[in-house]
N, C-alpha and C positions, 0 to 999 in steps of 0.2 A: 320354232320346234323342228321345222326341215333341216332347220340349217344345222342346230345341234344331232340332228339324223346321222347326218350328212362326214358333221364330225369326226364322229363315234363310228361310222362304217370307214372310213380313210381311215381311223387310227384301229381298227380292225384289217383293215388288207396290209397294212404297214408292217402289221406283227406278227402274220402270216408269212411274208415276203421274207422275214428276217428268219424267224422258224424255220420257213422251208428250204433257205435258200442253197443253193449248190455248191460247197464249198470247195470241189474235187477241180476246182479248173485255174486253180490258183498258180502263179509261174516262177520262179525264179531262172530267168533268160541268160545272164550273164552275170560274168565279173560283178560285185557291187550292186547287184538288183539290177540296176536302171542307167541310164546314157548319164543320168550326173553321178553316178558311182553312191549314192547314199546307202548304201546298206542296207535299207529299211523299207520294209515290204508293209503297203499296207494292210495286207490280208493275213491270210492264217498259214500261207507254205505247206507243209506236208499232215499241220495239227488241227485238229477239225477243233474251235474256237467253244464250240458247243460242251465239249467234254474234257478241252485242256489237256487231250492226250493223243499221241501219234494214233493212227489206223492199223499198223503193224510194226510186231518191236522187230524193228529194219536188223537190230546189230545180228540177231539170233536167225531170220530169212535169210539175207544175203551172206552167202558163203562162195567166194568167186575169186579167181587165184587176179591177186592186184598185188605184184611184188613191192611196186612203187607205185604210188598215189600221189603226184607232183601238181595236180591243179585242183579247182573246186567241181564239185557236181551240178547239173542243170535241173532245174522240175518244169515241166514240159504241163500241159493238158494233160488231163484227169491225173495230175501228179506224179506223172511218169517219171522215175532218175534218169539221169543218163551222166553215165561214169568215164572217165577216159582215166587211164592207168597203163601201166608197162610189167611187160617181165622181158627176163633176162638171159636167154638160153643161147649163148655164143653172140647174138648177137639183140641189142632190143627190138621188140616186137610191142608196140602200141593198138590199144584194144579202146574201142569205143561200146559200151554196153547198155541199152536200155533196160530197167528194173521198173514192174509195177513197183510201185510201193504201198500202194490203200488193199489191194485183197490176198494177195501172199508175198509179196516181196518176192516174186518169178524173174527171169529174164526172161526179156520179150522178143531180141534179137540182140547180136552183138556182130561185127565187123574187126578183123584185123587190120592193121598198119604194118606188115613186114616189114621190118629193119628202120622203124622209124620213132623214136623218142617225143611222147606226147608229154609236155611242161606248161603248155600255155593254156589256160581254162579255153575251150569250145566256145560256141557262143547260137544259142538259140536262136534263127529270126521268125520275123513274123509269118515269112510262107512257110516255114515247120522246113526250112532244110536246118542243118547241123553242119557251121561253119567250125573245121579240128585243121589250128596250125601246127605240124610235125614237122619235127627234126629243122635242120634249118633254112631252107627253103621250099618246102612245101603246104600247099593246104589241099584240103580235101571237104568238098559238101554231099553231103547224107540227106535221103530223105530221111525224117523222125519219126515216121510212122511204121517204116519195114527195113530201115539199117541200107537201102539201095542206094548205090553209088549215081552222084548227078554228073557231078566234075572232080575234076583233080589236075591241080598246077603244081610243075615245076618250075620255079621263077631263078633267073641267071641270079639273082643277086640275093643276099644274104636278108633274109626278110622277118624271120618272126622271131624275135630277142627271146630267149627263155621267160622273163619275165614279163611281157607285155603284154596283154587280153586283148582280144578282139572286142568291141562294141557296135551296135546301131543306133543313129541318130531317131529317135519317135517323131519322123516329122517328113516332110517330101521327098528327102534322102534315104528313108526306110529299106532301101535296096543295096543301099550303101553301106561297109564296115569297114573297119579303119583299124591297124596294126600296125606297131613299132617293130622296126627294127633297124640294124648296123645306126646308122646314124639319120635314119629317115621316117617320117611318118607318111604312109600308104592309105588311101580311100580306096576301095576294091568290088567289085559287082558282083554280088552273090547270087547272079545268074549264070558268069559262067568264069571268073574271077579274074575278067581285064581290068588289071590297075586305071583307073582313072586319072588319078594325079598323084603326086608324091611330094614332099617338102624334105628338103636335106636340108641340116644343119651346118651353118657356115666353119664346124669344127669336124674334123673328120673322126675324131675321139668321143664325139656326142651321141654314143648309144642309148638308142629312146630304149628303157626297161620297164619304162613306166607307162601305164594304161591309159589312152586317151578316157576323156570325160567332154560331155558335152551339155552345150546351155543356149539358149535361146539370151539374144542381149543387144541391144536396141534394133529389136526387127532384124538381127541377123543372128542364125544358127554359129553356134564357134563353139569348136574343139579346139581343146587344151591339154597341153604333153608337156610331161618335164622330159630332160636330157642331162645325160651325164656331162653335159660341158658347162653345168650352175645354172641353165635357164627355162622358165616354163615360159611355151611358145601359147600363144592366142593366134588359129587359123581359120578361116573360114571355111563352113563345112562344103560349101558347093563347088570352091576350087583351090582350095587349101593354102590362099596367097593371108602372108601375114601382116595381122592388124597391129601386135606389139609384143613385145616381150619383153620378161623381168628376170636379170638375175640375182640370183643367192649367191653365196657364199660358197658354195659345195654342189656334189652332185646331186641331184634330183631323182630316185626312182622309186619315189612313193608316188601312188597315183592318185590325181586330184580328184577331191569330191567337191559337191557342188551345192550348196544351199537354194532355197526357193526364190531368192533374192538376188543370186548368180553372183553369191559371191566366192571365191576359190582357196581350197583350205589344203594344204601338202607342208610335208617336211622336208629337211633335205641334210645334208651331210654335215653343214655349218654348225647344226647343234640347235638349229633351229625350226619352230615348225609355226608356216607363215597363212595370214588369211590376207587375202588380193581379192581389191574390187574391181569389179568386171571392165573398169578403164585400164585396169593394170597397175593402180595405185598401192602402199602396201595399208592396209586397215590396220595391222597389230603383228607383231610376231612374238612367239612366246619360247625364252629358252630351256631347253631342253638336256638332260644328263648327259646325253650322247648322240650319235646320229641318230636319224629315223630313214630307216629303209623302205617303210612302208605307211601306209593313209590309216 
C-alpha cells in the first residue's frame, strides 16, 4: 500500500515538473545547434511546446533596418535573439543586436562594427560572451547580457572565410572555438583570442568554407573540416595534429554533421554526398543531381 503511495506521489511531482517547467531558457548557440552540427534541438527554441505557438509574432515586433542578413540568429537565455546584419551607407557597417523575443520583440542593446562586413554566424559560448568574425580578419567578443566590448583582434592573416562558423567543443575545451579560414583551421581563446594552434592545409588553394563539427571518438575529442582542395580533415581537438584524412572527388564546403555514433555525413562538389565512419572509412555515398554546397 506505501509503495503504491509512493507510486502515485512520483508520478504526481513528474507531472507537475513537466507542467510547470520553464521553457524560456532554451538556446540555440551556434551554427547547426550543437558542436556535431545536427540541427536538431531537443527542446522547443523560441515555441513554447505547451501551446505550439511562438510567445510573440516576431515578423510584426521586429522592425530594425538589416539591409543584409548574411548569417543565422542566436537564442541565448530566456530566448534572447541576437541578430548580426549589415547596411550599407558608402561603406558597410555590421550591427550586432539583441531582441527579446517572449514579451515584446524589444531591442535590448545593439553594438556597431564600423566598416566591417558580418557573413559568418556569431557563435554563443557558454560564459555568455558573443564570439562575431567581421570582414576578414577580425573578431570581436561582446558580453550577451549589455552588448560591452571584452576584446577585439586584428589578426595578420586572412582568418574567417565568409562561409565558415565558429563553434565550441561541449567538453574540457569549452573555452576553445575554432574557424576556418584562407586555407587553415584555427582553435582560438575566447578569453582574449590567442590563437592556440592552427593546421594549414598542404594545398595553398584549400580554403576551409566549411564549418568545423566536432565528436567525441575513441576517447579522443576530433574536429572535422572539409576544404576546397577534395578533402575532409580528422584533427584533434587539444592540438589540432592530424589523425587522417579522406578525399572526394571535389571541393568540400558543406559542413559536416555528425550522428550519435560519430559517424560523418557532408557533400562535396563530385556530385556526391558522402557518410564516413569515424576511422575515416567511407560507409556509402549517395549520388547526387548536382553539387552540394552545403550539409
Amino acid at each position: 500500500m506505501d509503495c503504491r503511495i509512493s507510486v502515485i506521489k512520483l508520478f504526481i511531482l513528474f507531472y507537475l515538473v513537466v507542467l510547470f517547467i520553464d521553457y524560456s531558457h532554451q538556446k540555440w548557440p551556434m551554427f547547426g545547434y550543437d558542436s556535431r552540427r545536427t540541427g536538431a534541438n531537443p527542446t522547443s527554441g523560441i515555441f513554447d511546446p505547451r501551446t505550439n505557438s511562438s510567445a510573440v509574432n516576431f515578423e510584426e515586433k521586429a522592425n530594425y533596418k538589416s539591409s543584409q542578413i548574411l548569417s543565422s540568429p542566436l537564442i541565448g537565455e530566456r530566448n534572447i535573439i541576437y541578430l548580426s546584419h549589415n547596411e550599407y551607407i558608402g561603406e558597410y557597417n555590421g550591427y550586432v543586436t539583441a531582441i527579446s523575443s517572449i514579451e515584446t520583440g524589444a531591442k535590448i542593446w545593439e553594438v556597431t562594427l564600423k566598416g566591417q562586413l558580418i557573413q559568418s554566424t556569431p557563435i554563443l559560448m557558454p560564459s555568455g560572451r558573443i564570439i562575431v568574425p567581421a570582414g576578414d580578419r577580425n573578431i570581436t567578443a561582446f558580453n550577451s547580457t549589455n552588448g560591452q566590448l571584452i576584446w577585439w583582434k586584428d589578426y595578420p592573416i586572412t582568418l574567417s572565410a565568409p562561409c565558415s562558423m565558429p563553434l565550441y567543443p561541449t567538453n574540457n575545451f569549452s573555452h576553445y572555438f575554432f574557424l576556418g579560414g584562407a586555407n587553415s583551421l584555427y582553435a582560438i581563446s575566447e578569453i582574449d583570442g590567442t590563437i592556440i594552434w592552427n593546421f594549414t592545409s598542404s594545398n595553398p588553394n584549400g580554403t576551409i568554407n566549411s564549418s568545423p563539427s566536432i565528436s567525441l571518438s575513441n576517447n579522443e575529442w576530433v574536429v572535422y573540416v572539409g576544404s576546397a582542395d577534395t578533402h575532409l580533415y580528422a584533427l584533434t581537438v587539444r592540438d589540432g595534429a592530424q589523425i587522417w584524412n579522406f578525399s572526394s572527388g571535389g571541393v568540400i564546403n558543406s559542413s559536416p554533421s555528425i550522428d550519435e555514433k560519430g559517424n560523418i555525413y557532408f557533400g562535396s562538389y563530385d556530385n556526391y554526398t558522402y557518410s564516413i565512419s569515424p576511422n575515416g572509412s567511407v560507409n556509402w555515398r549517395f549520388k547526387n543531381s548536382g553539387v552540394t554546397r552545403a550539409t
